[in-house]
RODREN-326156 format. One line per 4 residues: their letters; for each residue z negated, y negated, x of C-alpha. Coordinates in steps of 0.5 Angstrom, whole numbers, plus 500, padded with zeros to 3 digits. Example, Ala and Ser with C-alpha at 12.3 -4.5 7.8 and 13.67 -1.06 7.14 Angstrom:
<sites>
AS> 484/509/525; 486/502/527
</sites>
This chain:
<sites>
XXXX> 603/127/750; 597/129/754; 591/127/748; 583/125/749
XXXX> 578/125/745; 573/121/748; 566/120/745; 561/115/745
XXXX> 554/113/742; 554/107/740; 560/101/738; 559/098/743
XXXX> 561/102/748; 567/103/745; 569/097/744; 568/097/752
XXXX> 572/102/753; 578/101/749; 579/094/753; 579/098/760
XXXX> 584/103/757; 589/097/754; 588/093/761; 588/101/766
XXXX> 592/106/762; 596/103/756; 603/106/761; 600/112/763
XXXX> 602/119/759; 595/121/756; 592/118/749; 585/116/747
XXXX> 582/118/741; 575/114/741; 570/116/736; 564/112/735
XXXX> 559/119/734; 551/120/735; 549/127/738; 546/130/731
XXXX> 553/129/728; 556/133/733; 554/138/731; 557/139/725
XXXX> 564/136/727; 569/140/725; 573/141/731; 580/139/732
XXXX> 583/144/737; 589/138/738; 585/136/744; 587/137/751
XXXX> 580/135/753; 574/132/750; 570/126/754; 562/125/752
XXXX> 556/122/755; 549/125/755; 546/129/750; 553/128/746
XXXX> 557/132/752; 552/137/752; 553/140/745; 561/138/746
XXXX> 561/144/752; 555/148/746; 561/149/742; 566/154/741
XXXX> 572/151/744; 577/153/750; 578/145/752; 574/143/757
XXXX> 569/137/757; 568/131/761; 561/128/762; 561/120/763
XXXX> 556/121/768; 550/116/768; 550/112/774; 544/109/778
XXXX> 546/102/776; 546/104/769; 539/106/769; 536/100/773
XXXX> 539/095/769; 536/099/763; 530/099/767; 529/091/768
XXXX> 531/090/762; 525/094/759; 521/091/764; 523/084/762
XXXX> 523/085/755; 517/089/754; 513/088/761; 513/094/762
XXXX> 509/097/766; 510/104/766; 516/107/763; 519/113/761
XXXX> 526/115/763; 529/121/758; 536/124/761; 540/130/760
XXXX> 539/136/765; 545/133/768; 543/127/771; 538/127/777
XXXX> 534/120/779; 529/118/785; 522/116/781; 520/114/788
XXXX> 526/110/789; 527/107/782; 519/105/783; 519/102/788
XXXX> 525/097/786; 523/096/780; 515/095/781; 513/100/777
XXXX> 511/106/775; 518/110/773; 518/117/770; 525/122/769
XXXX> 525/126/765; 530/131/763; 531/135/757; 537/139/757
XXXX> 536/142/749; 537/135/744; 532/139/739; 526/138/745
XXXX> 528/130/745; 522/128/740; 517/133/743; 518/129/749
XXXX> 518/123/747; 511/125/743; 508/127/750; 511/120/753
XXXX> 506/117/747; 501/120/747; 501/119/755; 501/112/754
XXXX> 508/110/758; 509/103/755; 517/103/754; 522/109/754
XXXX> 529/108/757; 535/113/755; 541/114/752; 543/112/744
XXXX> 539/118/742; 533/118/746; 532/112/743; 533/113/736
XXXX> 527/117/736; 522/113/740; 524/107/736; 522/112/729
XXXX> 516/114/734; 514/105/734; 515/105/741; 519/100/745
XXXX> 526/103/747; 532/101/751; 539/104/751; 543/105/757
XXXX> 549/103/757; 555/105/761; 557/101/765; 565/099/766
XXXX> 565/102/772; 563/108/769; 568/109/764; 573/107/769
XXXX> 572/112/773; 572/117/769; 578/115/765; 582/117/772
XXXX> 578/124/772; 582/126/766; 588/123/769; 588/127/775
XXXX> 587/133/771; 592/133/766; 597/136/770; 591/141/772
XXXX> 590/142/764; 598/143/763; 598/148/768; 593/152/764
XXXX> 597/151/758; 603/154/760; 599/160/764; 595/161/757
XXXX> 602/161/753; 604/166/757; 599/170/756; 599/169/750
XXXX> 607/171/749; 606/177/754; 600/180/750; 604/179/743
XXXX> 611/181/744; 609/187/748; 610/194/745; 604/196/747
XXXX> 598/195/743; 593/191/748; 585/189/748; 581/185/753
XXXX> 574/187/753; 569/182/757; 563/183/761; 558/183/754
XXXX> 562/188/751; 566/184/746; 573/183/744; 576/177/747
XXXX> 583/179/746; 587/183/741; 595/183/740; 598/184/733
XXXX> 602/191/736; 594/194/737; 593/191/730; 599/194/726
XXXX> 597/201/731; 590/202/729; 588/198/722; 581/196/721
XXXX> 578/193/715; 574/188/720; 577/182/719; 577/177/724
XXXX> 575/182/731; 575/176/736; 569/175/738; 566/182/735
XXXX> 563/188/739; 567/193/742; 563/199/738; 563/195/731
XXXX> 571/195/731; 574/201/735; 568/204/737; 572/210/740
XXXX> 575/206/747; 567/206/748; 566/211/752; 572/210/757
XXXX> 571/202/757; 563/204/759; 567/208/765; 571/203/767
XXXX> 567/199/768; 562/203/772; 566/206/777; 570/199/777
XXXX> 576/205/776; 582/205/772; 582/210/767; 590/212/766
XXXX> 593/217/760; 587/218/757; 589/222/751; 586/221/744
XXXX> 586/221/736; 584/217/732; 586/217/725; 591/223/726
XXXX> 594/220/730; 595/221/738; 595/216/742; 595/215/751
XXXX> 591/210/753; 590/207/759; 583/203/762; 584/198/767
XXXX> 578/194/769; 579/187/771; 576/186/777; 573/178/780
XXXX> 569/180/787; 566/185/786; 564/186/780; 567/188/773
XXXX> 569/182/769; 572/186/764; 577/191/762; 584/191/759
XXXX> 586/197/754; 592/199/754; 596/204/748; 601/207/745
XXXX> 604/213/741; 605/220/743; 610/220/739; 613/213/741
XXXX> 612/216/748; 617/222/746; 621/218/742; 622/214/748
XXXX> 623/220/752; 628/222/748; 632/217/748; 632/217/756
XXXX> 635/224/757; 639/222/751; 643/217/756; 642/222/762
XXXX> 645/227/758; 652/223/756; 656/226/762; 654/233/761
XXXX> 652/238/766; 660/239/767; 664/235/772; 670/232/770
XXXX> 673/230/777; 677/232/783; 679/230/789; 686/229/786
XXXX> 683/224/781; 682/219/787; 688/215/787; 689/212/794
XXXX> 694/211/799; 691/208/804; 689/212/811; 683/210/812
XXXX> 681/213/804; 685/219/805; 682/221/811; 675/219/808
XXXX> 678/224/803; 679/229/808; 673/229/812; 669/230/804
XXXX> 674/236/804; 670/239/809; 664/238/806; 665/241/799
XXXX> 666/247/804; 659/248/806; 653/247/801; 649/242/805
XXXX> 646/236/802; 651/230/802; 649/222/803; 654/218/799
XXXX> 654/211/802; 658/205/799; 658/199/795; 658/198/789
XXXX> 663/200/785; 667/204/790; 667/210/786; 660/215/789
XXXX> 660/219/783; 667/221/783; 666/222/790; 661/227/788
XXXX> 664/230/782; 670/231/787; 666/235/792; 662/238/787
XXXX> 669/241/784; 672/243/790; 666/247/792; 664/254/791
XXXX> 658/252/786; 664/249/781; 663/254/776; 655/252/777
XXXX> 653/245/772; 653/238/775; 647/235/774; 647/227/774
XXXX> 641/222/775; 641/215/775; 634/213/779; 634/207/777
XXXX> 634/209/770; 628/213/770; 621/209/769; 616/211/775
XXXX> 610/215/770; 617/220/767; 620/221/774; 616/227/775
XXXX> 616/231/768; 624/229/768; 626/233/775; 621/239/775
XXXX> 620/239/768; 614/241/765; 610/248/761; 608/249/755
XXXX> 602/244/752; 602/241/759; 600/234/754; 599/233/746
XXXX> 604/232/743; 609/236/749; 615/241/747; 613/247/745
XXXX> 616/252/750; 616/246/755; 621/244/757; 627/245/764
XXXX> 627/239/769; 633/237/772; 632/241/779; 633/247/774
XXXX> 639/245/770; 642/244/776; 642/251/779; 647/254/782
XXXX> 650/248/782; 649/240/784; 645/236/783; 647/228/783
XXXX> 642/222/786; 645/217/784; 642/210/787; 637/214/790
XXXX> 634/208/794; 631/206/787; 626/212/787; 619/209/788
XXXX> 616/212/795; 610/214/792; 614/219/789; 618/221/795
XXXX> 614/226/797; 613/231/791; 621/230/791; 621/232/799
XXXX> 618/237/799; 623/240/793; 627/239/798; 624/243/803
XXXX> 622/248/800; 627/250/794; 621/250/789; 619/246/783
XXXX> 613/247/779; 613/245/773; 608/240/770; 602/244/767
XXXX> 604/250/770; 600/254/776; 607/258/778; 613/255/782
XXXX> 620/255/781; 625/258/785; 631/253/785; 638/253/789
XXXX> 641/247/788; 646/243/792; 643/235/793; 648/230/794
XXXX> 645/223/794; 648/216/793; 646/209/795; 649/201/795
XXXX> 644/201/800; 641/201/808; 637/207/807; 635/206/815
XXXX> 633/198/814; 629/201/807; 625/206/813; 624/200/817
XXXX> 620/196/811; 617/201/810; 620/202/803; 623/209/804
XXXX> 621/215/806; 624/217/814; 623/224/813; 627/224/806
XXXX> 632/220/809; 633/226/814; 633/231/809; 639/227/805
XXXX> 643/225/811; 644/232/813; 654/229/812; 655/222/810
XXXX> 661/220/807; 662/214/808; 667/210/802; 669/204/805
XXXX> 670/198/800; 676/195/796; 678/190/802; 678/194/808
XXXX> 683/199/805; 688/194/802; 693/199/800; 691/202/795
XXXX> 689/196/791; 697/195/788; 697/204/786; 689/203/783
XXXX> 692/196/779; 698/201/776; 693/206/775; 689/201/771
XXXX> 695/197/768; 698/204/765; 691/205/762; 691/199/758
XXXX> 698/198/756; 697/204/752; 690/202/749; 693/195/748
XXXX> 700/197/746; 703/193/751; 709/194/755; 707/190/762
XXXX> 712/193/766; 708/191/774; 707/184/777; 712/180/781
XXXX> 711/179/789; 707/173/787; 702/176/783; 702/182/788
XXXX> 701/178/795; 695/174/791; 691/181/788; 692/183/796
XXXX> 689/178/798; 683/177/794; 675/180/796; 674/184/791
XXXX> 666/184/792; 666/189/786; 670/193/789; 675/198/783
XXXX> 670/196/778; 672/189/779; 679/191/780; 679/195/773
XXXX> 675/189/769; 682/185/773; 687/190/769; 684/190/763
XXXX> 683/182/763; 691/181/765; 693/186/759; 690/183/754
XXXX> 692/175/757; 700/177/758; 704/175/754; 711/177/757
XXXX> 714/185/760; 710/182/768; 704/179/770; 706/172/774
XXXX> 703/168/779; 699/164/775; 697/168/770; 695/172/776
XXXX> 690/166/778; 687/166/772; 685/172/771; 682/172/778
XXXX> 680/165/778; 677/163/771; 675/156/771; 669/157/768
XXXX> 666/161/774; 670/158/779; 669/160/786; 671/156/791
XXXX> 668/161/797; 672/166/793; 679/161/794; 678/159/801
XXXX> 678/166/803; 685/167/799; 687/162/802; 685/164/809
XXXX> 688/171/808; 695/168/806; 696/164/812; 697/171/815
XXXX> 702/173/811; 707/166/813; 712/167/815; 710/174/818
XXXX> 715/180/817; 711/187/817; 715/193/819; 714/198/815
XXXX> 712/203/821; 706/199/822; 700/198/817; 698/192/813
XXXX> 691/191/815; 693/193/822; 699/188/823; 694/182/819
XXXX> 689/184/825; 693/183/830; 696/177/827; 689/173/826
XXXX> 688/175/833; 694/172/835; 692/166/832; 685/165/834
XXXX> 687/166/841; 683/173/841; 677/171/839; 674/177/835
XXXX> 668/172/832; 673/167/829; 679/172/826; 674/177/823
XXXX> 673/170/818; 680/171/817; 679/177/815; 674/176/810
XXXX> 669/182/814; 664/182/818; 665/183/827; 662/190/827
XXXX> 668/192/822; 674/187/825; 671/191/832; 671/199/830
XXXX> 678/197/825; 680/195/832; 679/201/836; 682/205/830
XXXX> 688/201/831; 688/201/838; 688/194/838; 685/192/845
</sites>
């Protein structure tokens, strides 16, 4: 529930708006605390911060928006109408002559205009501070002004000064008014909360120590990490000068915020410890507002560091593949084999493109065992695995005290691990652009330079690179470097997915199911001609990786020395995350196969393309659907086959 907290001056005002909220809002999602409380008091009320947004008038919602809070505050604006009834009142009451009108800075009213009406000689005063008010009103006294008009605690004053005094009321039209303010901006207040809580869950669960110093030098924000990081005996720090608490970030946060800069990777000690501190400014049109201060560890860095090449590490620098590994009955893989075949021959670089799960880097090993560098090491890097900031450090390496806190000695990057061997990008599409051109320029050269160190580094080392994805397309959006592209796509292998090379799906499964039995302790001897049809026919999207999970997953159901149909259908259709796209595309596979004998002198995949031809009429569009492919594939397979 969206809660109010609305002040008022007097009680009947209260009373005026309790009947507005019971005839206006009483269905609406917000609740309205209202407090009969004089502006003095304000002061020293203890602030309840359940509030969603606080309403006052006057003085009152002067000293509301003076404390220390982060709600927002609503003024009940004093209208025109408020103040010449309280006007005529005065004259009527008084036969005032000459009246003074005492408001907060936040109201403006026309003396000539109230004059004119009113037929006497009006003045408006405004006083923004609540402690001025008797000092104004003593000059109204002693000026001889017949009656002062103002809100409950204006007149408060004049009437302990003896002097004629009328309380602006607020009108019903007023609070009405204001009431569907708060209301509008509820959702606004919502949407604040929700940022803030964000914020707040970012900054408190980061692993990162992190402050936020505003434009008067003062900390606005600390999270517990930065607390547990470096302690200090300050007690709470929120609000406190930066130079009180850590007066070490000083300097570089002055910097900050003068060159309107980031500060990256300034190393510092603080209490024996070394820490790697980043200065980022907060910038709000052209000025500096503030500047996030970002920390960690040395140590943790290396710890980190270390856990990374650790999980780099885990293949070794052997590979343990050949190309008789790849199991493959299929043409179109045996000539994708051939053509790699041709590729280890020579030692120019080597693009790998496939989907995922299609085996890139068996691929490489393979080409890299069948190579002359196959007594030289295989060095595998996942690019995706690598964080921006040690991409650098983790392929050139760097020298000895190259950074606090770095390997004695320095260390090798991976480009030297691999010489005289391969070294294996894997997702290479995943390297940020801004890197790319340092790792071009290894390429060219066949030269590193270590991180810290003024000497190069001769390196002869063999690339293959991989990717899922359309390097060209990426070159297009600007996402990938064109001359890189040129320098890895000197050979192209191309291994094409599960679906389009059919024939090697049942020998991978027997493979697969091999390995599973004797994992599991199983005697399931193959799959029954129901079984088979059905795994040929699905799309396998994840490639062998889904065609293993499949295998594993039918292992560990079956109960029995073969793999039906139905059991079959479960494991590649579990209920749960049933696709029915999936299921029509079976199905539209299998009404290739009635009835439908196929010599054994004639392919599979051939003969179900001349079949979804035959039943389209030829029309290409239509019987790629079929198929389960795209045109472009169902046009070059048809060239292959000869089909016109």
């Amino acid at each position: 529930m969206f809660r109010v907290l609305l002040v008022v001056p007097y009680p009947k005002l209260e009373q005026t708006v309790k009947k507005i909220y019971k005839e206006y809002f009483r269905d609406t999602e917000f609740e309205v605390d209202i407090r009969v409380i004089q502006a003095e008091e304000i002061k020293h009320m203890p602030w309840d911060e359940a509030y969603d947004l606080v309403i006052g008038r006057g003085h009152s919602a002067a000293i509301l928006k003076q404390k220390d809070n982060q709600v927002p505050v609503l003024e009940i604006p004093i209208t025109g109408y408020d103040i010449l009834r309280a006007l005529l009142k005065s004259k009527e009451q008084y036969h005032a002559t000459r009246i003074a009108v005492i408001v907060s800075s936040a109201q403006t009213h026309d003396e000539t205009i109230l004059s004119s009406i009113l037929g006497a000689q009006v003045s408006v005063k405004t006083c923004q501070d609540f402690e001025r008010v008797s000092e104004i009103i003593e000059d109204v006294k002693q000026n001889n002004y017949d009656a002062v008009v103002g809100g409950y605690s204006v007149t408060s004053q004049a009437l302990r000064k003896h002097m004629n005094a009328i309380t602006v009321e607020t009108g019903e039209e007023a609070m009405i008014q204001i009431l569907h303010e708060a209301a509008r901006m509820m959702g606004t207040i919502y949407q604040e909360h929700e940022r803030r809580k964000i914020y707040e869950t970012i900054t408190q669960t980061s692993k990162e120590g992190i402050i936020y110093v505003n434009g008067k030098k003062e900390i606005a924000l600390v999270n517990k990490k930065m607390l547990q990081m470096i302690y200090t005996d300050k007690g709470l720090i929120r609000g406190k000068q930066l130079h009180e608490v850590y007066p070490f970030f000083e300097e570089k946060c002055a910097e900050a915020i003068q060159t309107k800069q980031p500060v990256y990777n300034a190393v510092q000690n603080v209490d024996n410890t070394t820490f790697t501190i980043d200065y980022v400014p907060v910038i709000v049109g052209d000025k500096a507002a503030g500047v996030v201060i970002t920390c960690q560890t040395v140590k943790k860095i290396q710890q980190i560091e270390s856990q990374i090449r650790k999980k780099l590490s885990e293949k070794g620098l052997v590979a343990a593949y050949t190309f008789s590994d790849m199991i493959r009955k299929s043409d179109l893989m045996e000539s994708t084999v051939t053509i790699a075949r041709k590729f280890a021959a020579v030692s120019s670089n080597v693009l790998i493109v496939g989907e995922t799960g299609t085996g890139k880097e068996l691929m490489a090993q393979s080409i890299h065992n069948a190579s002359e560098r196959s007594n030289g090491p295989f060095v595998a890097v996942n690019c995706a695995a690598l964080p921006e900031n040690l991409l650098e450090s983790e392929l050139f390496g760097y020298a000895d005290g190259a950074f606090t806190g770095s390997r004695r000695g320095g260390k090798m990057g991976f480009f030297e691990q691999a010489h005289r061997g391969t070294l294996f990008l894997d997702e290479i599409s995943e390297i940020p652009i801004n890197f790319q051109g340092k790792l071009l320029r290894a390429l060219q050269e066949r030269q590193i330079r270590r991180i810290g160190d003024d000497k190069v580094v001769d390196v002869d080392t063999r690339i293959i690179a991989a990717t899922n994805r359309n390097l060209r397309q990426m070159v297009i959006d600007h996402e990938f470097r064109q001359d890189l592209l040129y320098r890895l796509d000197v050979l192209k292998v191309y291994i094409p997915p599960l679906r389009e090379r059919t024939a090697d799906i049942l020998p991978l499964f027997s493979y697969f199911l091999n390995k599973y039995n004797n994992k599991f302790g199983k005697d399931i001897a193959g799959l029954t001609p129901e079984a088979q049809k059905m795994l040929r026919n699905y799309h396998f999207e994840g490639n062998i990786r889904e065609l293993r999970n499949i295998a594993e997953r039918v292992s560990v159901m079956c109960e029995h020395d073969t793999i039906d149909k139905h059991l079959m259908e479960t494991a590649l259709y579990p209920e749960d995350v049933f696709s029915s796209s999936e299921r029509k595309r079976t199905d539209n596979d299998s009404v290739l196969h009635e009835e439908n004998t196929i010599s054994p002198n004639v392919s599979i995949e051939e003969e179900q393309i001349r079949e979804a031809l035959r039943k389209t009429g030829g029309k290409k569009t239509r019987a790629a659907e079929l198929l389960g492919m795209d045109r472009s594939t169902l046009w070059r397979k048809m060239k292959s086959y000869h089909i016109e």
